[in-house]
mmCIF file of the C-alpha atoms, coordinates in Angstrom:
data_MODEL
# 
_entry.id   MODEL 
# 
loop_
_atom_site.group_PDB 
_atom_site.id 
_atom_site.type_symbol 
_atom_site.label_atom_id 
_atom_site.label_alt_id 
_atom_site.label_comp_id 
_atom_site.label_asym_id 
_atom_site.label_entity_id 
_atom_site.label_seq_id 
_atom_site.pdbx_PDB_ins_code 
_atom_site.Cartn_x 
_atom_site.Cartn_y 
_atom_site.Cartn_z 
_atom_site.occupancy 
_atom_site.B_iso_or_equiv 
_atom_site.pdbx_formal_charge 
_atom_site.auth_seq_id 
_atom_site.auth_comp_id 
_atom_site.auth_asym_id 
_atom_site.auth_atom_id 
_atom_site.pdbx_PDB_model_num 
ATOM 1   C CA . UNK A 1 1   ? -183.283 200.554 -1.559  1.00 0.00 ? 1   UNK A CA 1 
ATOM 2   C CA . UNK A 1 2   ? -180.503 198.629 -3.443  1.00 0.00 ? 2   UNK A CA 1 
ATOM 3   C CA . UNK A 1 3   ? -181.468 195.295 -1.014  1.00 0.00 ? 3   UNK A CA 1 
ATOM 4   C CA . UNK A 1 4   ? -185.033 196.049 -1.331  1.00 0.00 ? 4   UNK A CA 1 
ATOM 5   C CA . UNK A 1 5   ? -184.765 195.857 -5.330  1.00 0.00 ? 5   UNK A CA 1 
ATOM 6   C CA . UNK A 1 6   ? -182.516 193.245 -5.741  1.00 0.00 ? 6   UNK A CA 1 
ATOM 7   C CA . UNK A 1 7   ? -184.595 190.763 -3.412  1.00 0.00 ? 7   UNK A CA 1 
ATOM 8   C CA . UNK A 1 8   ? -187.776 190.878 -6.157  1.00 0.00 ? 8   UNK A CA 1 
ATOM 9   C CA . UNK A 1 9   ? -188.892 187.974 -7.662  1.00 0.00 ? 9   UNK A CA 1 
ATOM 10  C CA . UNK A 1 10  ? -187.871 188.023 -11.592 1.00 0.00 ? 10  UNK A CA 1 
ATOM 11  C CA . UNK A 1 11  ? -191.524 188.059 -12.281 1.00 0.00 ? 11  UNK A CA 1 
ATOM 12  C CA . UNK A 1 12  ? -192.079 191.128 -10.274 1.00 0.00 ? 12  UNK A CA 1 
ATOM 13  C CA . UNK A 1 13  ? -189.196 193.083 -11.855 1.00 0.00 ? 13  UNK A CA 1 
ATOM 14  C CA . UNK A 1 14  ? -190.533 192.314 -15.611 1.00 0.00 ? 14  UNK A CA 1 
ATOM 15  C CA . UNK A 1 15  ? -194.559 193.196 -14.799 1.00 0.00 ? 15  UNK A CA 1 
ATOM 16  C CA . UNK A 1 16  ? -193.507 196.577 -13.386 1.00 0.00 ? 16  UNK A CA 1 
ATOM 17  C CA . UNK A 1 17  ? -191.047 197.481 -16.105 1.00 0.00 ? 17  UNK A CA 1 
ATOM 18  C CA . UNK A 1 18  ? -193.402 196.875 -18.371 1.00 0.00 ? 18  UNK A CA 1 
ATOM 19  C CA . UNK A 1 19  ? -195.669 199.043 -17.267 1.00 0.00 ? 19  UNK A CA 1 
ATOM 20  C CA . UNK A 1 20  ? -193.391 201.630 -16.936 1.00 0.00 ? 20  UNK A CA 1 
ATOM 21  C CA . UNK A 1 21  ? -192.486 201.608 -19.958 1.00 0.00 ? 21  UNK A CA 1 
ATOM 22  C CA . UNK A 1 22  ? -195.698 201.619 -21.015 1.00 0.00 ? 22  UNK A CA 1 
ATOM 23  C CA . UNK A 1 23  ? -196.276 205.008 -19.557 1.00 0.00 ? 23  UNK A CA 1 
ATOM 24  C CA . UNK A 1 24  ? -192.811 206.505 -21.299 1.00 0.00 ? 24  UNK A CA 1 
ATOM 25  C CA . UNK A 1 25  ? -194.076 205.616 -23.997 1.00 0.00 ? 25  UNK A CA 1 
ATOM 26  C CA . UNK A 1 26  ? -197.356 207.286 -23.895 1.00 0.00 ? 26  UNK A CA 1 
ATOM 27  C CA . UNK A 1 27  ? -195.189 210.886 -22.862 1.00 0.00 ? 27  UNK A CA 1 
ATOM 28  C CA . UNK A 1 28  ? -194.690 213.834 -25.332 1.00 0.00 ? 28  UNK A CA 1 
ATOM 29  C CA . UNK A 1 29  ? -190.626 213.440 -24.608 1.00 0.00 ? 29  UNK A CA 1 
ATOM 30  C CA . UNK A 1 30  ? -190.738 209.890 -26.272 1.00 0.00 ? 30  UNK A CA 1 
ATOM 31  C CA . UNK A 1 31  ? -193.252 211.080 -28.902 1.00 0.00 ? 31  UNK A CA 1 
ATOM 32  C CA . UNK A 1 32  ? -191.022 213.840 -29.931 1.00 0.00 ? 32  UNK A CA 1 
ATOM 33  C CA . UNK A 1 33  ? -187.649 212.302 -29.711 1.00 0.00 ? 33  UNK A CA 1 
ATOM 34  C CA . UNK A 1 34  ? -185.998 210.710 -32.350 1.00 0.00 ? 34  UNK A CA 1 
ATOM 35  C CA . UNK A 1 35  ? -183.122 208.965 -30.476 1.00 0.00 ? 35  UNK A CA 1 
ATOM 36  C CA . UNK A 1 36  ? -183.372 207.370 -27.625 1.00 0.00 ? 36  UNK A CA 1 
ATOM 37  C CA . UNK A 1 37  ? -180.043 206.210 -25.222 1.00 0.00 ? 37  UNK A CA 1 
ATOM 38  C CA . UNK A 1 38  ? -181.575 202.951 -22.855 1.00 0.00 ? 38  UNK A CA 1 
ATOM 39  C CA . UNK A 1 39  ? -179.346 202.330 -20.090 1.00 0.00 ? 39  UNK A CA 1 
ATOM 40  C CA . UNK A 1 40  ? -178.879 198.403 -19.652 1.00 0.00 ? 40  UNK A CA 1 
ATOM 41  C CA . UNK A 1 41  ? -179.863 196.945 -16.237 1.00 0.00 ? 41  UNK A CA 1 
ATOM 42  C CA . UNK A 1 42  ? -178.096 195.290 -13.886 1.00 0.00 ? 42  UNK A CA 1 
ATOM 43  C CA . UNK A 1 43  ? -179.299 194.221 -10.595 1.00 0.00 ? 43  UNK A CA 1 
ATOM 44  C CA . UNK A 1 44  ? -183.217 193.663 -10.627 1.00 0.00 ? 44  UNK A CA 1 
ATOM 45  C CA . UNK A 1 45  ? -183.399 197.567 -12.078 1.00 0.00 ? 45  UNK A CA 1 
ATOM 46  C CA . UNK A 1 46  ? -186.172 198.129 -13.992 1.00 0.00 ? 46  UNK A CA 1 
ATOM 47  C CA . UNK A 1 47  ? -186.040 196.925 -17.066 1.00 0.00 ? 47  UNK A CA 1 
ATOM 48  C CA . UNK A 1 48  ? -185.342 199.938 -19.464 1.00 0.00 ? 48  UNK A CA 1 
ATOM 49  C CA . UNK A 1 49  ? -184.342 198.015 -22.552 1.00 0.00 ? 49  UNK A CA 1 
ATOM 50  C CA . UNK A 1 50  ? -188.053 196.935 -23.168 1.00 0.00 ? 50  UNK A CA 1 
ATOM 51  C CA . UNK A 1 51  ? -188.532 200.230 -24.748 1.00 0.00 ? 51  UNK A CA 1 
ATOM 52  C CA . UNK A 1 52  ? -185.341 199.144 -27.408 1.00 0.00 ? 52  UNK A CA 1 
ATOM 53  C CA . UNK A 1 53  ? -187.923 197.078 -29.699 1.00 0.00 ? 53  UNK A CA 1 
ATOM 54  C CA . UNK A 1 54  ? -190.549 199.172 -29.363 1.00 0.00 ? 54  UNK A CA 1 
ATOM 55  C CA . UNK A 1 55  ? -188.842 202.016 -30.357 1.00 0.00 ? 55  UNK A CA 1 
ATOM 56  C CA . UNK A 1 56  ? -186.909 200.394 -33.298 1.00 0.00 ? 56  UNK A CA 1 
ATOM 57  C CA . UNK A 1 57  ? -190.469 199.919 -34.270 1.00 0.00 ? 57  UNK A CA 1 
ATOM 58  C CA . UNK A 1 58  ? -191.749 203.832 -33.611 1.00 0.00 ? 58  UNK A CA 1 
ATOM 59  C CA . UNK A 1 59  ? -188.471 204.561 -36.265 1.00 0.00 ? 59  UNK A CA 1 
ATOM 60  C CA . UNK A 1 60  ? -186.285 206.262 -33.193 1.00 0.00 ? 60  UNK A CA 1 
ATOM 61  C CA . UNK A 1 61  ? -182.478 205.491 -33.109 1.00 0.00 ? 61  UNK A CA 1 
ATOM 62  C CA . UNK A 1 62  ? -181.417 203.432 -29.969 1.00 0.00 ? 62  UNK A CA 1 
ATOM 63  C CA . UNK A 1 63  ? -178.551 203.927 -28.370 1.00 0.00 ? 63  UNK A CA 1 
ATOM 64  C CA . UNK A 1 64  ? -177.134 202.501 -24.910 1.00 0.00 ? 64  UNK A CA 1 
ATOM 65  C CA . UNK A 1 65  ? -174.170 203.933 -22.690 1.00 0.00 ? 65  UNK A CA 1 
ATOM 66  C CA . UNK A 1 66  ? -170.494 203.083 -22.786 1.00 0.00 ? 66  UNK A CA 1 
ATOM 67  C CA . UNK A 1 67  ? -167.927 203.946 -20.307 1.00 0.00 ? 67  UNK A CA 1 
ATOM 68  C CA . UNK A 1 68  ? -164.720 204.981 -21.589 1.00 0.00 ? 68  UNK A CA 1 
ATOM 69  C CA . UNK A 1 69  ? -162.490 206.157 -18.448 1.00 0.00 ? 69  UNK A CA 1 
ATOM 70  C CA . UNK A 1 70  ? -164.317 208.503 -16.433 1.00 0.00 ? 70  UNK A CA 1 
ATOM 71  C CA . UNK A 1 71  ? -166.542 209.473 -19.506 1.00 0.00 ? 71  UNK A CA 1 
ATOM 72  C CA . UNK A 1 72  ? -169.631 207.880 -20.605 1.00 0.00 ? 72  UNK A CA 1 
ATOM 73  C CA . UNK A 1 73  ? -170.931 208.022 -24.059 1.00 0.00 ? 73  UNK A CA 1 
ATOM 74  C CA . UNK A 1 74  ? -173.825 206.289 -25.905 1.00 0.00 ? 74  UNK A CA 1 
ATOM 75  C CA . UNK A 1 75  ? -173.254 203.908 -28.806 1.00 0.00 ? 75  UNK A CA 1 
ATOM 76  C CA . UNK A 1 76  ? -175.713 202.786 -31.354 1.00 0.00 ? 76  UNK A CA 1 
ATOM 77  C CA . UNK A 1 77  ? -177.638 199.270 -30.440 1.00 0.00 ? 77  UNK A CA 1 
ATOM 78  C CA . UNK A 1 78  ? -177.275 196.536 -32.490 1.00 0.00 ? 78  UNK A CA 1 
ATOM 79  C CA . UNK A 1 79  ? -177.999 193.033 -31.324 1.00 0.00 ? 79  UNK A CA 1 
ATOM 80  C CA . UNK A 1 80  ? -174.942 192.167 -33.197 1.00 0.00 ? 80  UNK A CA 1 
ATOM 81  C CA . UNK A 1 81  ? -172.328 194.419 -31.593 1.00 0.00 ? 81  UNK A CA 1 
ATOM 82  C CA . UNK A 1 82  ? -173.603 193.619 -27.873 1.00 0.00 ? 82  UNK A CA 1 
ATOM 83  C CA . UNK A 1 83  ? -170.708 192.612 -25.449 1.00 0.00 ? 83  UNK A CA 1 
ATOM 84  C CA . UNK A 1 84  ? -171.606 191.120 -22.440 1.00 0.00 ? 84  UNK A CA 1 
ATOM 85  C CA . UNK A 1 85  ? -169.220 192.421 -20.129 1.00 0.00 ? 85  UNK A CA 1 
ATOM 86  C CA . UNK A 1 86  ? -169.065 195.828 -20.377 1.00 0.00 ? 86  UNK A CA 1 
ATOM 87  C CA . UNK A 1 87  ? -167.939 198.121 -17.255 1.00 0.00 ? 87  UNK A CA 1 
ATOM 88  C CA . UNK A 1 88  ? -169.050 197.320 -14.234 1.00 0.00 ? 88  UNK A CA 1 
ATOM 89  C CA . UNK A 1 89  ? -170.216 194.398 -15.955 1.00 0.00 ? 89  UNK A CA 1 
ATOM 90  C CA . UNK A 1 90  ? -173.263 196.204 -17.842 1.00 0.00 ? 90  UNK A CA 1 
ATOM 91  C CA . UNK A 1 91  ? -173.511 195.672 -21.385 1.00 0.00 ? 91  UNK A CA 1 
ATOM 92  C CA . UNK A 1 92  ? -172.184 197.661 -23.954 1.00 0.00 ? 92  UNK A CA 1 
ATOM 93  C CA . UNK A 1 93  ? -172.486 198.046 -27.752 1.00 0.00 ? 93  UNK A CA 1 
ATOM 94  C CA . UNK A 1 94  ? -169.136 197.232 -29.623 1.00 0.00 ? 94  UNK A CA 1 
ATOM 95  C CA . UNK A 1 95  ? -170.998 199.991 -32.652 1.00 0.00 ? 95  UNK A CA 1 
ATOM 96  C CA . UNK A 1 96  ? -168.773 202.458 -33.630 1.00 0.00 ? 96  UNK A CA 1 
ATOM 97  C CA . UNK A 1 97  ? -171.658 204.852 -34.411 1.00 0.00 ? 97  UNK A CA 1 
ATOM 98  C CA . UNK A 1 98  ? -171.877 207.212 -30.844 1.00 0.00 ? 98  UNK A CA 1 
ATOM 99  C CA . UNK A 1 99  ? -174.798 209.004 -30.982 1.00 0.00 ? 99  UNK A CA 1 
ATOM 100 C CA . UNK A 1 100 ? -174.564 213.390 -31.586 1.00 0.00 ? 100 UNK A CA 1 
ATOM 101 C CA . UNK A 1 101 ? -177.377 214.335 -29.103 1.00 0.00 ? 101 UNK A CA 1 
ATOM 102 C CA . UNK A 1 102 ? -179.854 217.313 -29.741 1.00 0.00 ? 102 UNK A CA 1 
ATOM 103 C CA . UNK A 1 103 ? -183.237 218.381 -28.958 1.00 0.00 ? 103 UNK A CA 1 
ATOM 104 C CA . UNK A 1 104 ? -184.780 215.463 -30.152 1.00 0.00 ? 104 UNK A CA 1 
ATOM 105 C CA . UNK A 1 105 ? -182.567 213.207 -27.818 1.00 0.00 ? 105 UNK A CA 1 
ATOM 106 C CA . UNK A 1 106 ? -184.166 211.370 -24.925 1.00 0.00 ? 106 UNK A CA 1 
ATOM 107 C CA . UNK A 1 107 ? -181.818 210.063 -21.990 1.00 0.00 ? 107 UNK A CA 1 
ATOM 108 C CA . UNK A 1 108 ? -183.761 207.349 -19.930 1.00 0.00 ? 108 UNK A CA 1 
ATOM 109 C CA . UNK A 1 109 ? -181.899 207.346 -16.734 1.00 0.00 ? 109 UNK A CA 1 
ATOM 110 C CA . UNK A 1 110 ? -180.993 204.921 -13.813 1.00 0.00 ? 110 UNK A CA 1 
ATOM 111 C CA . UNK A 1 111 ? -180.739 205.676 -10.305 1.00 0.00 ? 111 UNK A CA 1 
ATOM 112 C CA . UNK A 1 112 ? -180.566 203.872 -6.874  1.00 0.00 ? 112 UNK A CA 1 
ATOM 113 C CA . UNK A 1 113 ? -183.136 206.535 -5.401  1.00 0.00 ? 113 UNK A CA 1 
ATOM 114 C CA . UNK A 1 114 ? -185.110 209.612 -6.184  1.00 0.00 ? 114 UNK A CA 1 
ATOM 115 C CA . UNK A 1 115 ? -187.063 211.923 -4.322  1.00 0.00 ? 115 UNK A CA 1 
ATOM 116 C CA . UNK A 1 116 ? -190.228 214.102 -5.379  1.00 0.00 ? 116 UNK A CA 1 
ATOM 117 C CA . UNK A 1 117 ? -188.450 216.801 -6.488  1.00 0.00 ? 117 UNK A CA 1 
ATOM 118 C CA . UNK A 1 118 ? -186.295 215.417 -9.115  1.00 0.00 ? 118 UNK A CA 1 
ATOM 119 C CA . UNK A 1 119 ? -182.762 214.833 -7.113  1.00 0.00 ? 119 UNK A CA 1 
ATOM 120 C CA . UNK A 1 120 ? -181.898 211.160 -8.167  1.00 0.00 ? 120 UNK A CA 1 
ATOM 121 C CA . UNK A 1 121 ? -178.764 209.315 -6.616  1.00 0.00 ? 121 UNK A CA 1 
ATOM 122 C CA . UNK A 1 122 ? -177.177 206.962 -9.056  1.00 0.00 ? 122 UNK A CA 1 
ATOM 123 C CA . UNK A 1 123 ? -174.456 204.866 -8.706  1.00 0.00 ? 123 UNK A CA 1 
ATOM 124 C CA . UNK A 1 124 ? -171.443 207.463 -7.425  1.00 0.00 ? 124 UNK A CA 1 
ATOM 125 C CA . UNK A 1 125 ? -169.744 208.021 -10.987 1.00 0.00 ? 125 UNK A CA 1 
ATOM 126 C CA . UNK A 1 126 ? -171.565 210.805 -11.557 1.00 0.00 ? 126 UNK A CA 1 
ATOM 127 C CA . UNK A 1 127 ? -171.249 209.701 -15.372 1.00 0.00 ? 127 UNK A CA 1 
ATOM 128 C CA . UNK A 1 128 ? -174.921 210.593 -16.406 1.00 0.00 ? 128 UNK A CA 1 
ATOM 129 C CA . UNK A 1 129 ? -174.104 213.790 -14.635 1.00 0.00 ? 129 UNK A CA 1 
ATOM 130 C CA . UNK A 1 130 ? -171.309 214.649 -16.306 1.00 0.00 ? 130 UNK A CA 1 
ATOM 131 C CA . UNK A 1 131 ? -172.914 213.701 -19.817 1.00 0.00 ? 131 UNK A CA 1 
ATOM 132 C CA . UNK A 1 132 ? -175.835 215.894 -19.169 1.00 0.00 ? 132 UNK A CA 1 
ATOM 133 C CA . UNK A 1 133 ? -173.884 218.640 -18.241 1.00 0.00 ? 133 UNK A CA 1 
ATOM 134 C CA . UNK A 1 134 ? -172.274 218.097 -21.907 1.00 0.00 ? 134 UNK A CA 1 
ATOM 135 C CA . UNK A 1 135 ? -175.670 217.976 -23.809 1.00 0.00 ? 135 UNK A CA 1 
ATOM 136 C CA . UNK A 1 136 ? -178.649 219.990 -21.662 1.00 0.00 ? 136 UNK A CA 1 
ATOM 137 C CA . UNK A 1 137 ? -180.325 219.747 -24.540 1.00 0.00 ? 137 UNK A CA 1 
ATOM 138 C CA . UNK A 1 138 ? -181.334 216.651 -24.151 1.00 0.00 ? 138 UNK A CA 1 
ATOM 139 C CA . UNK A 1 139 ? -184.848 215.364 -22.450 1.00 0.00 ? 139 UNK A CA 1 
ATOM 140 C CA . UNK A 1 140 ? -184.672 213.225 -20.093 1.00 0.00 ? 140 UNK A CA 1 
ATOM 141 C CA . UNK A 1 141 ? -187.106 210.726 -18.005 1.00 0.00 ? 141 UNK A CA 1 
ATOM 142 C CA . UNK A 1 142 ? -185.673 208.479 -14.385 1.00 0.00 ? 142 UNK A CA 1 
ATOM 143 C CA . UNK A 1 143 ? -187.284 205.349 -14.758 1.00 0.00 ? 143 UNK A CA 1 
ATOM 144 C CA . UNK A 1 144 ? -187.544 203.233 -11.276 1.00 0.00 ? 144 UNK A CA 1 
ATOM 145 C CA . UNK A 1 145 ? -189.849 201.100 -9.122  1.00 0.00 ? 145 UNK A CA 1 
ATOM 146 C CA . UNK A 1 146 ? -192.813 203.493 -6.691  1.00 0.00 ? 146 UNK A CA 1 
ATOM 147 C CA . UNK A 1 147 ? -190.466 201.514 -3.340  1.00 0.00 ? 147 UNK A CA 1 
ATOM 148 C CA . UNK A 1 148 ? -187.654 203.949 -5.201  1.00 0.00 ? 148 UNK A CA 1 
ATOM 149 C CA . UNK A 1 149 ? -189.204 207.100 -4.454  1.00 0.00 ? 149 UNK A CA 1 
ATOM 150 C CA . UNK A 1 150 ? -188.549 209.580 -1.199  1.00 0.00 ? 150 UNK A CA 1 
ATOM 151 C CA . UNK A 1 151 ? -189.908 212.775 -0.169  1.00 0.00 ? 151 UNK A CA 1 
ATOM 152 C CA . UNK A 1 152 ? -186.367 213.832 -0.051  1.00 0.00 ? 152 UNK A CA 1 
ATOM 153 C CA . UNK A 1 153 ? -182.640 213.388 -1.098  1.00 0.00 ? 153 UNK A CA 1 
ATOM 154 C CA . UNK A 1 154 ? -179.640 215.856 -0.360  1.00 0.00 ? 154 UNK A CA 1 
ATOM 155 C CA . UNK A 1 155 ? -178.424 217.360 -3.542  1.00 0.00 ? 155 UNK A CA 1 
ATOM 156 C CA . UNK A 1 156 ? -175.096 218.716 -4.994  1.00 0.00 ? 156 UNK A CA 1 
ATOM 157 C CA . UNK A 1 157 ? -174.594 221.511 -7.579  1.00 0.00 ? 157 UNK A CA 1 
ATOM 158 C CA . UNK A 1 158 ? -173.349 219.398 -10.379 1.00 0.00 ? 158 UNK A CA 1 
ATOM 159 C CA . UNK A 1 159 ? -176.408 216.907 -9.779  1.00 0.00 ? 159 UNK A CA 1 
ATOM 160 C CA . UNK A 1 160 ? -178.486 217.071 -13.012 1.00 0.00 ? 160 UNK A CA 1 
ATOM 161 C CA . UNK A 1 161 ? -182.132 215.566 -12.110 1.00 0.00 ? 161 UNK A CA 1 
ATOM 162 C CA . UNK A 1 162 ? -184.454 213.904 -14.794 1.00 0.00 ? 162 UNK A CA 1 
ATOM 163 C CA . UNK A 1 163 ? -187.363 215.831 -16.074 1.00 0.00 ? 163 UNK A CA 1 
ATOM 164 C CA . UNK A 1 164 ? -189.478 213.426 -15.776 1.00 0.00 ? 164 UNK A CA 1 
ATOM 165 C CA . UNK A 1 165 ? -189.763 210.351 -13.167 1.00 0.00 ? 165 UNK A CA 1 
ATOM 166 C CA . UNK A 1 166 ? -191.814 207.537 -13.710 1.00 0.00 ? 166 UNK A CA 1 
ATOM 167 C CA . UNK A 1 167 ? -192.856 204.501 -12.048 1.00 0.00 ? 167 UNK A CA 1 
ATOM 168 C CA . UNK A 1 168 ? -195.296 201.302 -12.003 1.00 0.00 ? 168 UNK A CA 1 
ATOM 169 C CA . UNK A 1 169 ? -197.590 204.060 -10.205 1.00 0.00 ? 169 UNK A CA 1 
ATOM 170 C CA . UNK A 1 170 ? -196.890 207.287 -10.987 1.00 0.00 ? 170 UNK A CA 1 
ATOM 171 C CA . UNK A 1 171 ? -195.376 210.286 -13.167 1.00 0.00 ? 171 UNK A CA 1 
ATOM 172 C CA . UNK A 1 172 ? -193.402 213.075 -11.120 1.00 0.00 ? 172 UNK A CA 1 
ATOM 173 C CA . UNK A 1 173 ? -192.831 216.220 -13.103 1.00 0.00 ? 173 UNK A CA 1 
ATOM 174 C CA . UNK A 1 174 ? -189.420 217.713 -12.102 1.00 0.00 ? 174 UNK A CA 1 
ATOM 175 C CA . UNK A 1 175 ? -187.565 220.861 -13.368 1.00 0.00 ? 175 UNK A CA 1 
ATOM 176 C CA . UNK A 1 176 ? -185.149 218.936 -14.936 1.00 0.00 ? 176 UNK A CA 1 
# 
């Protein structure tokens, strides 16, 4: 999956993001939140920070991860504060506002694959896990390209799966 994503064209990777963002932004969890944490992408991933200026626009607080240790929380965005070289090389805000999730919070996560069910496979630091597992009340959506998608992926208790997934071609709902 990784090789398959990483080998489309530049073009390719910006069309389909855009249209899936297009369709989180048309779903009652981004209508109702009022923060939203935007992972930054790495890797030909697609593109989750084209919902940052739209949202700005819709009045919800952004907010991206940081990795702190074996800990991830999310830190407000500001084009100001961005450092380029975050871990794992991802970009991180330098803000010192870190974002107190509720209700109204809506996680877009990554992943290297998902299946129908809602079992998602990240990136082995379990770190969106681990937050989740911190905050349930938060909403969450799996953003990734239709090649990302399986019929079916192991999964481990402490594997918390997005309630929504949603692609260039479809939305999958999950339990969550």
């Amino acid at each position: 999956m990784l090789k398959q994503r990483r080998g489309m064209d530049p073009a390719q990777v910006r069309e389909r993001s855009e249209r899936i963002c297009r369709r989180v932004r048309e779903t009652d969890a981004y209508q109702n939140a009022t923060s939203l944490c935007v992972y930054m992408p790495i890797n030909n991933e697609a593109e989750a920070d084209l919902l940052i200026g739209p949202a700005i626009g819709d009045g919800k607080r952004v907010f991206i991860p940081k990795v702190i240790g074996d800990e991830m929380i999310f830190n407000a965005y500001d084009p100001e504060l961005i450092r380029e070289e975050g871990a794992f090389h991802i970009r991180e805000s330098a803000s010192e506002e870190v974002l107190e999730p509720d209700g109204r919070t809506l996680i877009i996560l990554p992943g290297s694959v998902f299946d129908v069910h809602g079992h998602r496979i990240g990136y082995g630091g379990g770190y969106y896990d681990k937050y989740l597992s911190r905050f349930p009340q938060c909403m969450t959506i799996a953003v990734c390209f239709d090649f990302q998608i399986v019929e079916s992926l192991p999964a481990e208790d402490h594997d918390i799966g997005p309630q929504l997934i949603i692609s260039e071609e479809r939305i999958i709902e999950c339990a969550g």
